[in-house]
Predicted model as a PDB file, atoms N, CA, C, CB and O in Angstrom, pLDDT in the B-factor column:
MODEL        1                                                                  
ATOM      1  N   UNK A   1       1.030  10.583 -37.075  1.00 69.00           N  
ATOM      2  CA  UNK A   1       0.228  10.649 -35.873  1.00 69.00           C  
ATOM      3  C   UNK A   1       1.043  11.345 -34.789  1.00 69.00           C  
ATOM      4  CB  UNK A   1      -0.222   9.232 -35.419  1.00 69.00           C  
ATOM      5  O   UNK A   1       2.258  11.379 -34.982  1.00 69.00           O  
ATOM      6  N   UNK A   2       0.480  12.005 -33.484  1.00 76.00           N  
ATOM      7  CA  UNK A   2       1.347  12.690 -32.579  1.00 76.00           C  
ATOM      8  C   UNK A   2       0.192  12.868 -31.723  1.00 76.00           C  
ATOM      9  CB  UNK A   2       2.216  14.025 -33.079  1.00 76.00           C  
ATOM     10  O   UNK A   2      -1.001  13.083 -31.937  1.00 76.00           O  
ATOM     11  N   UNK A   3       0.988  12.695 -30.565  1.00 70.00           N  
ATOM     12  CA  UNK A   3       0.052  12.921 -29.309  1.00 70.00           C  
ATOM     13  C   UNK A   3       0.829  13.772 -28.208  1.00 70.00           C  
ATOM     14  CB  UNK A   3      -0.423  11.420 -28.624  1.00 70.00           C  
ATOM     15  O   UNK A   3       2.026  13.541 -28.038  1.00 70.00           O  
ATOM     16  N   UNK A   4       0.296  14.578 -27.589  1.00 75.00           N  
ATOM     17  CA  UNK A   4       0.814  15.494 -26.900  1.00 75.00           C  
ATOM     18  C   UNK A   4       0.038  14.898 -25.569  1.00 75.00           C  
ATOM     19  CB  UNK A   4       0.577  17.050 -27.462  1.00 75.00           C  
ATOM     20  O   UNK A   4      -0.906  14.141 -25.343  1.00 75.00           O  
ATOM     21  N   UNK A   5       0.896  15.604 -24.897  1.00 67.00           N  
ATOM     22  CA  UNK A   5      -0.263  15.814 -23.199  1.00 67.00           C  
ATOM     23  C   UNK A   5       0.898  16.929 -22.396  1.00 67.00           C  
ATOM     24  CB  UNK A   5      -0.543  13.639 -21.774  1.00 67.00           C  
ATOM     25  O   UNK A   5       2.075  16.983 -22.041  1.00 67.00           O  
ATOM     26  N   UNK A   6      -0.139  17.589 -22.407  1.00 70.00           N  
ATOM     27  CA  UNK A   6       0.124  18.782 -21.803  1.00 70.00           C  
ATOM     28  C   UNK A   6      -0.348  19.048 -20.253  1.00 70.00           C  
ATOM     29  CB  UNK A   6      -0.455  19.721 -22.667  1.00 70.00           C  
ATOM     30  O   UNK A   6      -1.532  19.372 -20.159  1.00 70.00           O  
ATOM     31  N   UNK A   7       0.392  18.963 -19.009  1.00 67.00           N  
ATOM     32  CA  UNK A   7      -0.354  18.945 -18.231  1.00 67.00           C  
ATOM     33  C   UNK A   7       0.174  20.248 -17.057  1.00 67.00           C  
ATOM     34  CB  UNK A   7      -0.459  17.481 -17.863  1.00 67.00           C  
ATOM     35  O   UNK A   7       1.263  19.944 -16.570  1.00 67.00           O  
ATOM     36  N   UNK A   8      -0.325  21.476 -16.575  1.00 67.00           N  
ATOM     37  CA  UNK A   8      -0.017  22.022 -15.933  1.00 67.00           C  
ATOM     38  C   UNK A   8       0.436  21.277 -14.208  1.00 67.00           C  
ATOM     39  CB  UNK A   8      -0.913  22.875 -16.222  1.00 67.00           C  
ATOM     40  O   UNK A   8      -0.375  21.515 -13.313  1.00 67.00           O  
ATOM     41  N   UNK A   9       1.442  20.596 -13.915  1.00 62.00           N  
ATOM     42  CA  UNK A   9       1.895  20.036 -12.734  1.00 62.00           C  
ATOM     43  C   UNK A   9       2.680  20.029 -12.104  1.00 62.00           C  
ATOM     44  CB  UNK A   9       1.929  19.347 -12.659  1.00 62.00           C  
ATOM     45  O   UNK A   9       3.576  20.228 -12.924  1.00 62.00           O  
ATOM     46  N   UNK A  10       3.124  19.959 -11.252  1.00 66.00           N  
ATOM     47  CA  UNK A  10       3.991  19.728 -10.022  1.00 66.00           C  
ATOM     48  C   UNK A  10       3.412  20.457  -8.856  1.00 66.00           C  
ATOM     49  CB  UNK A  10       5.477  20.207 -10.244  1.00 66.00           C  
ATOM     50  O   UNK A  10       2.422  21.188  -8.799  1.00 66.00           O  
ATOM     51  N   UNK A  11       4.374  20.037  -7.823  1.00 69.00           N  
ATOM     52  CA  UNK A  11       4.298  20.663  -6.809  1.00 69.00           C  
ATOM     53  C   UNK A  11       3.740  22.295  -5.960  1.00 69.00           C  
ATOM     54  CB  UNK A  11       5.211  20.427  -6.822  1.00 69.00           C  
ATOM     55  O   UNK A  11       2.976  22.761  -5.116  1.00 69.00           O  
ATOM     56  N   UNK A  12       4.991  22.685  -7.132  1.00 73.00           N  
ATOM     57  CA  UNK A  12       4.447  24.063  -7.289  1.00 73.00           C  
ATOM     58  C   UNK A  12       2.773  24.649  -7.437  1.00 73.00           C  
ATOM     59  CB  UNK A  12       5.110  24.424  -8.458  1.00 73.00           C  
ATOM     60  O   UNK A  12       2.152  25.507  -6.810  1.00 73.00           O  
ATOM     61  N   UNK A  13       2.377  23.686  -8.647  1.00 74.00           N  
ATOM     62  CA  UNK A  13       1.335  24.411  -9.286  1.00 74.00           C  
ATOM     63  C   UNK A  13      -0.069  23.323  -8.452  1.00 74.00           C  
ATOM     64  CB  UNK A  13       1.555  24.382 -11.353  1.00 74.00           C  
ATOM     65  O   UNK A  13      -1.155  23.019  -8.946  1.00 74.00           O  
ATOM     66  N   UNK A  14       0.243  23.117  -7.688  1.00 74.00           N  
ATOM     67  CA  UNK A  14      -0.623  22.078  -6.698  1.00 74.00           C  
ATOM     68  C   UNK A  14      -1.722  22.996  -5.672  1.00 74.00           C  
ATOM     69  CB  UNK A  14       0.630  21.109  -5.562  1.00 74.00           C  
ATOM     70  O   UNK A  14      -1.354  23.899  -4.921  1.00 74.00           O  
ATOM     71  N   UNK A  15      -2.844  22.623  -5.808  1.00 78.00           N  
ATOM     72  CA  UNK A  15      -3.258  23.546  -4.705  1.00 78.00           C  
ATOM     73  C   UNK A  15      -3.447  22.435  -3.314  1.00 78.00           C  
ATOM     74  CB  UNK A  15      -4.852  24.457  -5.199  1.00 78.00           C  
ATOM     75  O   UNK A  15      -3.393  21.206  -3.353  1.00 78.00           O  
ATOM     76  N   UNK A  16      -3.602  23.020  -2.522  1.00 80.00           N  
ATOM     77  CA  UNK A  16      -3.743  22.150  -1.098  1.00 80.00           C  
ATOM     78  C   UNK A  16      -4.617  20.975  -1.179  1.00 80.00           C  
ATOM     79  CB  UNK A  16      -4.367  23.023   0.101  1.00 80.00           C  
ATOM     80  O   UNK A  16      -4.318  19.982  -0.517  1.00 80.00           O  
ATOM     81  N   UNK A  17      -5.717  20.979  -1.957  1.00 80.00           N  
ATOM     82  CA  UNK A  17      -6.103  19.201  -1.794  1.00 80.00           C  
ATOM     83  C   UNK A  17      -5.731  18.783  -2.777  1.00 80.00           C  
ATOM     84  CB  UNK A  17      -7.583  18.602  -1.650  1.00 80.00           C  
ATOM     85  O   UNK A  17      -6.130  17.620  -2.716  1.00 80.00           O  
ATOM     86  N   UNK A  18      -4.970  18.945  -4.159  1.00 72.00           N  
ATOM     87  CA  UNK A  18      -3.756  18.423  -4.573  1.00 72.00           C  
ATOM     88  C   UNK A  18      -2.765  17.867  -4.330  1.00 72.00           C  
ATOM     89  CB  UNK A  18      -3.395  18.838  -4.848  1.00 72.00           C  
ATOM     90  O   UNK A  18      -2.318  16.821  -4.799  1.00 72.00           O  
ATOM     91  N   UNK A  19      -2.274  18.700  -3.404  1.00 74.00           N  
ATOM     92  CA  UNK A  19      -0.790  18.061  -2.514  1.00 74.00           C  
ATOM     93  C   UNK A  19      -0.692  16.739  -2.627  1.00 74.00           C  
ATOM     94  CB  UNK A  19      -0.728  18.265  -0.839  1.00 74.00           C  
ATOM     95  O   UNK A  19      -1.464  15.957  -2.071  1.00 74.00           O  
ATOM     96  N   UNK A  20       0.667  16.270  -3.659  1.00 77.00           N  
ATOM     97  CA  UNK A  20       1.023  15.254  -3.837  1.00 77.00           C  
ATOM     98  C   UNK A  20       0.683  14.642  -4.856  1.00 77.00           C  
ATOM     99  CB  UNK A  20       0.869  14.762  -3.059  1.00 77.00           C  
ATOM    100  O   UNK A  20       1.315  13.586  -4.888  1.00 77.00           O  
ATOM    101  N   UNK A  21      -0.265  14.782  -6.074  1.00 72.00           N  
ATOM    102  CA  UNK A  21      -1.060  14.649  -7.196  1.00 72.00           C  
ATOM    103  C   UNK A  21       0.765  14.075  -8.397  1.00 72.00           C  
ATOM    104  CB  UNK A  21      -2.216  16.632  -7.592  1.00 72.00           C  
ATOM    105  O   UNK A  21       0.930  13.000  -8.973  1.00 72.00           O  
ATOM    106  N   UNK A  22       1.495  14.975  -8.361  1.00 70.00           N  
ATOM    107  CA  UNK A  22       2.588  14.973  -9.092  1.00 70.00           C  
ATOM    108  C   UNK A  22       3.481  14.236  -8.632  1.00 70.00           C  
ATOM    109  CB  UNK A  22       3.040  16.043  -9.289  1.00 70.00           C  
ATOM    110  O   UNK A  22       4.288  13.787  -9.445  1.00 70.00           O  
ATOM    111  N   UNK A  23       3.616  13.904  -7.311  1.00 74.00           N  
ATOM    112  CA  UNK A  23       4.761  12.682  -7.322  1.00 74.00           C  
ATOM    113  C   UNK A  23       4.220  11.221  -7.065  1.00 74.00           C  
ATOM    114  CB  UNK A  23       5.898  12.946  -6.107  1.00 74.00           C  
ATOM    115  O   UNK A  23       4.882  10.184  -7.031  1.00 74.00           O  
ATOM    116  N   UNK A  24       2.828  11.386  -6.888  1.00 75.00           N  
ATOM    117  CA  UNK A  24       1.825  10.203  -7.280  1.00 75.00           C  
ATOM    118  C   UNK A  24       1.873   9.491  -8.715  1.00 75.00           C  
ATOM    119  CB  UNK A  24       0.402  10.765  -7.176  1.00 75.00           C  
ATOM    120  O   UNK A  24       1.961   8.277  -8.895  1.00 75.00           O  
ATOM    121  N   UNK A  25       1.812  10.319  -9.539  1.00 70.00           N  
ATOM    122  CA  UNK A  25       1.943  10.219 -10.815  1.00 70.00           C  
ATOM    123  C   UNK A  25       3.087  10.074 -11.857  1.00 70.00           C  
ATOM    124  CB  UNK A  25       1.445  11.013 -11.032  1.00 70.00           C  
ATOM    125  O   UNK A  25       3.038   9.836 -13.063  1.00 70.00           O  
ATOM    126  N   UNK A  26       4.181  10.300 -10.979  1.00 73.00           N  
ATOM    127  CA  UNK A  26       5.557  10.082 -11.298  1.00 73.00           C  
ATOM    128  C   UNK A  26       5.628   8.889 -11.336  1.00 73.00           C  
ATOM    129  CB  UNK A  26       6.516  10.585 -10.512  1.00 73.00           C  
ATOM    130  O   UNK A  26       5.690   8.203 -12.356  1.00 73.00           O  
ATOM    131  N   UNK A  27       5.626   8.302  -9.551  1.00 72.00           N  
ATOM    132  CA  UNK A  27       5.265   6.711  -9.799  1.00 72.00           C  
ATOM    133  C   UNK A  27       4.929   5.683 -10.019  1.00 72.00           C  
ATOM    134  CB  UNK A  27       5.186   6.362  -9.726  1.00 72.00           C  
ATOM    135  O   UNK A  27       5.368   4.534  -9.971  1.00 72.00           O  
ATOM    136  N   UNK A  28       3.766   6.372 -10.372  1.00 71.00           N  
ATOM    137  CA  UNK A  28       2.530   5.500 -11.401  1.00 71.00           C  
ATOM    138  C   UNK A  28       3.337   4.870 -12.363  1.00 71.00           C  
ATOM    139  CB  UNK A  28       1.280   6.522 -12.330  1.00 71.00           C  
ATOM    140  O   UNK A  28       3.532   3.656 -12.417  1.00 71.00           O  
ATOM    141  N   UNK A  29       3.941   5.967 -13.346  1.00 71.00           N  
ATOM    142  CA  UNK A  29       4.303   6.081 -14.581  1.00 71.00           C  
ATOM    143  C   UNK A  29       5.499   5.550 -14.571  1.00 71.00           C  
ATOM    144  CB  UNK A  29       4.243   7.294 -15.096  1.00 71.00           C  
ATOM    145  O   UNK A  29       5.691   5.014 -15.663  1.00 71.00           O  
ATOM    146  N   UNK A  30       6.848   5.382 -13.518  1.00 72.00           N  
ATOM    147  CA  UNK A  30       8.074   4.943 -13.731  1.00 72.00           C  
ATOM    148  C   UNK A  30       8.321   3.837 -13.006  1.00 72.00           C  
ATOM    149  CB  UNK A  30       8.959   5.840 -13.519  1.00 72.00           C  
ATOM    150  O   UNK A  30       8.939   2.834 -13.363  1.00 72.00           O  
ATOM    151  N   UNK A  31       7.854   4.047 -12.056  1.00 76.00           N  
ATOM    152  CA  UNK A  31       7.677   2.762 -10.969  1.00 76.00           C  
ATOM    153  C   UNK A  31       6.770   1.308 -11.424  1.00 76.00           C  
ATOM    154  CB  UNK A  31       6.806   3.440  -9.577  1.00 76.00           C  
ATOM    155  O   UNK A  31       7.036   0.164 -11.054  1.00 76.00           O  
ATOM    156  N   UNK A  32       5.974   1.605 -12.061  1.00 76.00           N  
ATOM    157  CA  UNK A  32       4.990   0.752 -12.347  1.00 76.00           C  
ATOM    158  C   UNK A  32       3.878   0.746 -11.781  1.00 76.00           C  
ATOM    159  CB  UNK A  32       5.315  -0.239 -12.265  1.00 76.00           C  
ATOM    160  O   UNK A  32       3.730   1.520 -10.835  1.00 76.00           O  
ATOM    161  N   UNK A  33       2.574  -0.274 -12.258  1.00 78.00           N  
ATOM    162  CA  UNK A  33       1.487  -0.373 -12.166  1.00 78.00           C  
ATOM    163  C   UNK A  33       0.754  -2.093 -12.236  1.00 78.00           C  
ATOM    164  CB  UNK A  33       1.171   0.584 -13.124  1.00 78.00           C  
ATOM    165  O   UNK A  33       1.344  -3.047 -12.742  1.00 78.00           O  
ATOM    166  N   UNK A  34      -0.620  -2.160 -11.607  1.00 81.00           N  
ATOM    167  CA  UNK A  34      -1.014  -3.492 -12.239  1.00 81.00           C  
ATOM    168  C   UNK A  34      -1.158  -4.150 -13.687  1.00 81.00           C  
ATOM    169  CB  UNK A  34      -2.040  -3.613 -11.854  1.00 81.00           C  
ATOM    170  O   UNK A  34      -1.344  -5.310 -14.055  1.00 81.00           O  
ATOM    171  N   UNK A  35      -0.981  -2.818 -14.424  1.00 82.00           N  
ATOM    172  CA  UNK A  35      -1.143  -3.402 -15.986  1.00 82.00           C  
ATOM    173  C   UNK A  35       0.674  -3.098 -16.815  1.00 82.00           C  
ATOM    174  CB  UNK A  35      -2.776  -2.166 -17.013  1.00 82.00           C  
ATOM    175  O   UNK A  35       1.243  -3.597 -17.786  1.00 82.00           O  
ATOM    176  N   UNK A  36       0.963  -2.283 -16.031  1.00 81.00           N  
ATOM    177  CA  UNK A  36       2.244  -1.671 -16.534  1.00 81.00           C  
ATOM    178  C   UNK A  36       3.462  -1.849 -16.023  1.00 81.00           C  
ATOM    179  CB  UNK A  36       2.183  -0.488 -16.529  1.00 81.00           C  
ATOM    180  O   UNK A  36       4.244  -1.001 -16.453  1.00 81.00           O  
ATOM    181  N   UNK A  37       3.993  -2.691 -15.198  1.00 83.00           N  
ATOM    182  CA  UNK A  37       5.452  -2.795 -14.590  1.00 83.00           C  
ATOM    183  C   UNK A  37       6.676  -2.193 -14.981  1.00 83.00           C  
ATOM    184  CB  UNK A  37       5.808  -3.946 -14.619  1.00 83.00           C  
ATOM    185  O   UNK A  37       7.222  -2.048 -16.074  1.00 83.00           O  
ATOM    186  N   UNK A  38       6.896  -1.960 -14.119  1.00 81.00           N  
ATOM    187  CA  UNK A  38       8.576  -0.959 -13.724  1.00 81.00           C  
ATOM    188  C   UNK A  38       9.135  -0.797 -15.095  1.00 81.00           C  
ATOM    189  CB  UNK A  38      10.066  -1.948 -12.592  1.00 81.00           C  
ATOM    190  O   UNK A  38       9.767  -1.640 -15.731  1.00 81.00           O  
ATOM    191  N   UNK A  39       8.753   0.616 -15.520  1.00 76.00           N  
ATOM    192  CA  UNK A  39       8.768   1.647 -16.941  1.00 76.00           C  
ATOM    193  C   UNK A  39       8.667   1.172 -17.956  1.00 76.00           C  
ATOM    194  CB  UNK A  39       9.833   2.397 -17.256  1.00 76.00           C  
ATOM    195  O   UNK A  39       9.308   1.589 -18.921  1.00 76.00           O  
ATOM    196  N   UNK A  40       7.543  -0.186 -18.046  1.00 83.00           N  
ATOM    197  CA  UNK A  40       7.032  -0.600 -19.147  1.00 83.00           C  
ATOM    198  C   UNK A  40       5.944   0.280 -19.513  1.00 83.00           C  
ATOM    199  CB  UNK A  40       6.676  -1.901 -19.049  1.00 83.00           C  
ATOM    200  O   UNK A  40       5.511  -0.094 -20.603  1.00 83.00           O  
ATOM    201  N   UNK A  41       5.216   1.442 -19.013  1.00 77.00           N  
ATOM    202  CA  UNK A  41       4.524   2.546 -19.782  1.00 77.00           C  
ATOM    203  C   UNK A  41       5.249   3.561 -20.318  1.00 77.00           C  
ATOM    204  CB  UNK A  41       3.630   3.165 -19.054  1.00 77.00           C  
ATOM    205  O   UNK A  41       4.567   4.399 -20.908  1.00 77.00           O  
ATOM    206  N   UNK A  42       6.658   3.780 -20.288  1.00 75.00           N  
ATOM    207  CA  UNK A  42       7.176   4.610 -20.804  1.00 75.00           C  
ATOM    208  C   UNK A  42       7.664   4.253 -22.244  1.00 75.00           C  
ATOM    209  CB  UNK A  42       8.011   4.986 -19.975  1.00 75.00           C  
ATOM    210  O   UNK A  42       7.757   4.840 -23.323  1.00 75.00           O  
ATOM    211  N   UNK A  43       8.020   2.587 -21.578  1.00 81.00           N  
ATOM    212  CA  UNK A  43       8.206   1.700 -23.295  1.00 81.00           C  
ATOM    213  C   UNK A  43       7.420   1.526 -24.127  1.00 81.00           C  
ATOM    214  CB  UNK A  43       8.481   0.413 -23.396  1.00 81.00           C  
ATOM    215  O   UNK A  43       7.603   1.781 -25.317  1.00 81.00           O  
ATOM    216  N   UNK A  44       6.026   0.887 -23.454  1.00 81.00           N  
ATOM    217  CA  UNK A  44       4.818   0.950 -24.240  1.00 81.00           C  
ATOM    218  C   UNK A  44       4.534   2.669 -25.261  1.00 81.00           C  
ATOM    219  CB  UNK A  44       3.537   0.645 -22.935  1.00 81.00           C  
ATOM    220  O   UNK A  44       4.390   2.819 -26.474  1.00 81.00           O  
ATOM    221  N   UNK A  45       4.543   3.421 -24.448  1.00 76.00           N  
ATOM    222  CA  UNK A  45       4.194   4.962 -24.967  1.00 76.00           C  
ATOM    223  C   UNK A  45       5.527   5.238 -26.209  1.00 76.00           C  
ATOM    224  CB  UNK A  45       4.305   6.344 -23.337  1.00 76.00           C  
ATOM    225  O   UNK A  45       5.273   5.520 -27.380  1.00 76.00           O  
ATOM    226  N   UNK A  46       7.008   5.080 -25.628  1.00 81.00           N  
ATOM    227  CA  UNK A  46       7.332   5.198 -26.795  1.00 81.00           C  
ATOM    228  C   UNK A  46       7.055   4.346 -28.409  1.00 81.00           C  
ATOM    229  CB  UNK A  46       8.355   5.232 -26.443  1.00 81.00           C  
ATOM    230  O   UNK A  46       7.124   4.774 -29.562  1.00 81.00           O  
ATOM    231  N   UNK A  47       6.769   3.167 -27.929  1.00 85.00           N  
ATOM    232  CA  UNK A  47       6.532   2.097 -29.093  1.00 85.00           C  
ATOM    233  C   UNK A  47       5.319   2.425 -29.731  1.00 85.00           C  
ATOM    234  CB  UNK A  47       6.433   0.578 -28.610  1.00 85.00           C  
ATOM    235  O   UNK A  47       5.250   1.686 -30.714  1.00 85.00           O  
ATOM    236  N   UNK A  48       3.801   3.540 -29.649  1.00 85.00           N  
ATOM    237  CA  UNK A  48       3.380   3.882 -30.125  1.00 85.00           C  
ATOM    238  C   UNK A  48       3.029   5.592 -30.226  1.00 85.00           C  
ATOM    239  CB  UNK A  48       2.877   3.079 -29.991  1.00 85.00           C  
ATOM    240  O   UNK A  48       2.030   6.251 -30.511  1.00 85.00           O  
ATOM    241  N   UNK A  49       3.959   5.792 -29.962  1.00 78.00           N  
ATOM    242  CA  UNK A  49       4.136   7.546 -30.161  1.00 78.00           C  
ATOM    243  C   UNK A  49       5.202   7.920 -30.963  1.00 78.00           C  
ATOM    244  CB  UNK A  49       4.437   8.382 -28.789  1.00 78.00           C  
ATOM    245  O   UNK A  49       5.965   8.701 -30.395  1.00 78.00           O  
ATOM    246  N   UNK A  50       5.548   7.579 -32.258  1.00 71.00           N  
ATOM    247  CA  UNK A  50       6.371   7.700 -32.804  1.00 71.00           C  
ATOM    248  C   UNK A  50       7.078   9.192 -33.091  1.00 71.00           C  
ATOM    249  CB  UNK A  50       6.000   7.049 -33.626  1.00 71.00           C  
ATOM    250  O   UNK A  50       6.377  10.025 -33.666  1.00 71.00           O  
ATOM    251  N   UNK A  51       8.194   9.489 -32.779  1.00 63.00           N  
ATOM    252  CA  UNK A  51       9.079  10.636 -32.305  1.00 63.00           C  
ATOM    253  C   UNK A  51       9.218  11.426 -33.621  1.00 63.00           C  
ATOM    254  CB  UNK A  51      10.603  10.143 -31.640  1.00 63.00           C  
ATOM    255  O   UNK A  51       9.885  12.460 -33.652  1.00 63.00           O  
TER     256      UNK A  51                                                      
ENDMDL                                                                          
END                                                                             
């Protein structure tokens, strides 16, 4: 199995009502969430995305 995600992002590639879309989403993802706490989605994702 393999899952990709491909996402054209950052800053750079942001258009003006974007602005900020990418470091929103940084923290989502490392910082944590209501279902996901502080880089338990990065653990979760590795534990079923096998490398």
């Amino acid at each position: 199995m393999e899952l990709r995600l491909a996402v054209n992002a950052g800053a750079v590639l942001e258009d003006e009502d974007q602005r900020g879309l990418a470091h929103f989403m940084e923290h989502m993802n490392f910082n944590g969430s209501k279902h996901f706490p502080k880089n338990e989605l990065v653990d979760y994702l590795q534990k079923v995305v096998p490398i």
